[in-house]
C-alpha positions as CSV (number, residue, x, y, z in Angstrom):
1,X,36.3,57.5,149.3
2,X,38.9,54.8,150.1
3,X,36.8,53.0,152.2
4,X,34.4,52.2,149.3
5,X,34.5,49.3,147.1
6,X,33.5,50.8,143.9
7,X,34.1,54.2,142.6
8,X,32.7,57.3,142.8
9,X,30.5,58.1,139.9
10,X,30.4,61.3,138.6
11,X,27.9,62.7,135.9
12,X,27.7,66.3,134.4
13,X,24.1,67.0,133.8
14,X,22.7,69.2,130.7
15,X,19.3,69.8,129.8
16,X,20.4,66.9,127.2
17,X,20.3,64.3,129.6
18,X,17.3,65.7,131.3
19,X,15.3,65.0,128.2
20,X,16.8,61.8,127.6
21,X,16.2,60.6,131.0
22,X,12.5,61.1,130.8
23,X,12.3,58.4,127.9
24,X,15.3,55.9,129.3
25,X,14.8,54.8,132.8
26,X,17.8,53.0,133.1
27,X,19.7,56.4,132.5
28,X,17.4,57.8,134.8
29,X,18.4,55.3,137.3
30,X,21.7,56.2,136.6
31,X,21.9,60.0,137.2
32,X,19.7,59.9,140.2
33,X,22.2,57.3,141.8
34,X,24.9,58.7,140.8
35,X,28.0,60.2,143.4
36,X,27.8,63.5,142.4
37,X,25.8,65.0,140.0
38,X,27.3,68.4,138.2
39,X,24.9,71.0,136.3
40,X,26.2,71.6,133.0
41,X,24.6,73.6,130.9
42,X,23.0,77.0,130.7
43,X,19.4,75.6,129.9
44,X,19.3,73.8,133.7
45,X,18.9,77.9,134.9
46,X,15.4,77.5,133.4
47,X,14.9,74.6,135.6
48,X,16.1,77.0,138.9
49,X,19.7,75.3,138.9
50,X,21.9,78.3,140.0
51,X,25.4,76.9,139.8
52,X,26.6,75.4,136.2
53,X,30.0,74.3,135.7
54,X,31.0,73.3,131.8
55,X,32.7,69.4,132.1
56,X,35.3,70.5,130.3
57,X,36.2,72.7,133.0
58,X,35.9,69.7,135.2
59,X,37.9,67.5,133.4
60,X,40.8,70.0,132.9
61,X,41.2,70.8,136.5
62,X,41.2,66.8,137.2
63,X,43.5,65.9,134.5
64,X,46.0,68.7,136.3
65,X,46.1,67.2,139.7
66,X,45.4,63.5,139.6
67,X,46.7,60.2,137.8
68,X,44.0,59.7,135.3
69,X,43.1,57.3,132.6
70,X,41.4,58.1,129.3
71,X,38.8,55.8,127.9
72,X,36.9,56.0,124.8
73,X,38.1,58.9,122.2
74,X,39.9,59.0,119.3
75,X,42.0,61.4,121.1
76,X,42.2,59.8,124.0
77,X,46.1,59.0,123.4
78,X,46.4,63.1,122.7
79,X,44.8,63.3,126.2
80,X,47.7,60.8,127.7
81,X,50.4,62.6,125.1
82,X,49.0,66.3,126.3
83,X,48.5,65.6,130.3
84,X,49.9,62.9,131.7
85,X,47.9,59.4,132.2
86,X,47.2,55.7,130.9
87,X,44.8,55.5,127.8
88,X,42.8,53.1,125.4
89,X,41.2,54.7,122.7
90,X,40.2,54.8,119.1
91,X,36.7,52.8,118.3
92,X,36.2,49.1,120.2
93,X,33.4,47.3,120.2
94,X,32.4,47.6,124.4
95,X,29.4,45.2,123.9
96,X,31.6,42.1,123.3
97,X,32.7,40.5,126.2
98,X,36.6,39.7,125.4
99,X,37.1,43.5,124.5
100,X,35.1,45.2,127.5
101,X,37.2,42.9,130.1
102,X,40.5,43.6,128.3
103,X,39.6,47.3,128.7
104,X,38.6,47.0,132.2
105,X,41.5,44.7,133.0
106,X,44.2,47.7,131.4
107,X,42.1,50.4,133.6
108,X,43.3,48.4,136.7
109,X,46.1,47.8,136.0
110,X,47.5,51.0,135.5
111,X,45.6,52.0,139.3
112,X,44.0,55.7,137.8
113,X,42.7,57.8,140.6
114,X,39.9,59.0,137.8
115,X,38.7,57.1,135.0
116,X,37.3,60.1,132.2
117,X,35.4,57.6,129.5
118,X,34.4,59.8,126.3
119,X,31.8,57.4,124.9
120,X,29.2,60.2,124.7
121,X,25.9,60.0,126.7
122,X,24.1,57.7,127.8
123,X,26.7,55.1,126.6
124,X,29.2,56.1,128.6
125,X,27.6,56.6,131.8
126,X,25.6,52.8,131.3
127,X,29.2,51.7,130.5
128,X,30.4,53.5,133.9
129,X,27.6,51.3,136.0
130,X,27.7,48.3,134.1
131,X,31.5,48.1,135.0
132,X,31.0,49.8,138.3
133,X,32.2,46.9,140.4
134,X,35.0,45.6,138.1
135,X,36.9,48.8,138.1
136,X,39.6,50.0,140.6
137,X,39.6,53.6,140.6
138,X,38.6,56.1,143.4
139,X,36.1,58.2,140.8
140,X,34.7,57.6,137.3
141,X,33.2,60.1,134.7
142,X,31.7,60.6,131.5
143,X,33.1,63.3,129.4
144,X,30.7,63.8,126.4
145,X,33.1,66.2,124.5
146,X,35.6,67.7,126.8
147,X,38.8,65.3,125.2
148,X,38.1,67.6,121.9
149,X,38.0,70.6,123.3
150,X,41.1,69.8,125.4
151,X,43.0,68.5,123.0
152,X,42.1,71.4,120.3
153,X,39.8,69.4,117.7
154,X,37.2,70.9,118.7
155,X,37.0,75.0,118.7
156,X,36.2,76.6,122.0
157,X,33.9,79.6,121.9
158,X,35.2,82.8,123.2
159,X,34.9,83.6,126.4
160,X,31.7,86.1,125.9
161,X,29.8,83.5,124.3
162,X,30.4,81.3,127.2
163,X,29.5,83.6,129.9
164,X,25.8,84.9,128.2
165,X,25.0,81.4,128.0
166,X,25.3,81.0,123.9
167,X,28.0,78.1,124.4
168,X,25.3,75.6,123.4
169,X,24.2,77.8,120.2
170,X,28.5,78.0,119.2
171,X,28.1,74.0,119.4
172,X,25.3,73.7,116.8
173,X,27.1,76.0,114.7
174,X,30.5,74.4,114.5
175,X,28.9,70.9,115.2
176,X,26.1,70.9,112.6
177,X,26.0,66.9,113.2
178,X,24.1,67.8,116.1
179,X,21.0,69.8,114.5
């Protein structure tokens, strides 16, 4: 990927963003252009997808092998604290100008192989190709979640749970914010 001039975009895809991209065609746009596109979530099986991969499984296998800046989260510093990597978190306004190219201009300067940006979907993949050009990484991704889980604020299910395909069921029980 060094010979390209923007980064790689990853997206992990869940019947979530399925849904959502039948309403928002610039998301749409998004996923179907995207690098690499990653099933995540049990419900894409319905849809014939045989291979799912949880993000957060993702992210934590990046976050152990490459230099990695954390965008977005209240925990993002936790991230940095917990794994290694340059950060800028807490809640910023992205849509104002000043503050979107002071976050892009910390990004490059601290050179990340992978920028992780936990704005939660579809912001932070429109954020990811609005700034595609701007930002010097080799590979960008949206995270939804994953920082939480990684950092322990949110509860992982057990194992079981995860492998009959309830992980999504455990969510709307310990995130009721999402019914």
């Amino acid at each position: 990927r060094s010979s390209l001039k923007k980064p790689a975009l990853v997206v992990t895809v869940n019947p979530e963003f399925v849904m959502l991209a039948q309403d928002e065609s610039e998301f749409k746009k998004i996923l179907n252009e995207a690098d690499l596109a990653i099933a995540d979530g049990v419900g894409l099986r319905l849809a014939g997808v045989r291979q799912i991969v949880p993000g957060r499984v993702v992210v934590e296998e990046i976050v152990k092998k490459y230099k990695v800046f954390y965008l977005g989260s209240l925990v993002a510093k936790e991230m940095a604290d917990k794994f290694g990597g340059g950060y800028d978190g807490g809640e910023r306004d992205i849509r104002n100008p000043v503050i979107n190219d002071a976050i892009v201009t910390k990004i490059n300067r601290y050179k990340p192989d992978v920028l992780l940006v936990a704005y939660g979907a579809p912001w932070q993949e429109k954020w990811l190709w609005s700034n595609r050009n701007r930002i010097k990484a080799k590979v960008m991704m949206g995270v939804g979640g994953a920082f939480d889980y990684l950092t322990g604020e949110a509860k992982l299910p057990p194992e079981w749970v995860s492998e009959i395909g309830l992980e999504w069921l455990w969510r709307l029980v310990h995130e009721t914010w999402r019914w």
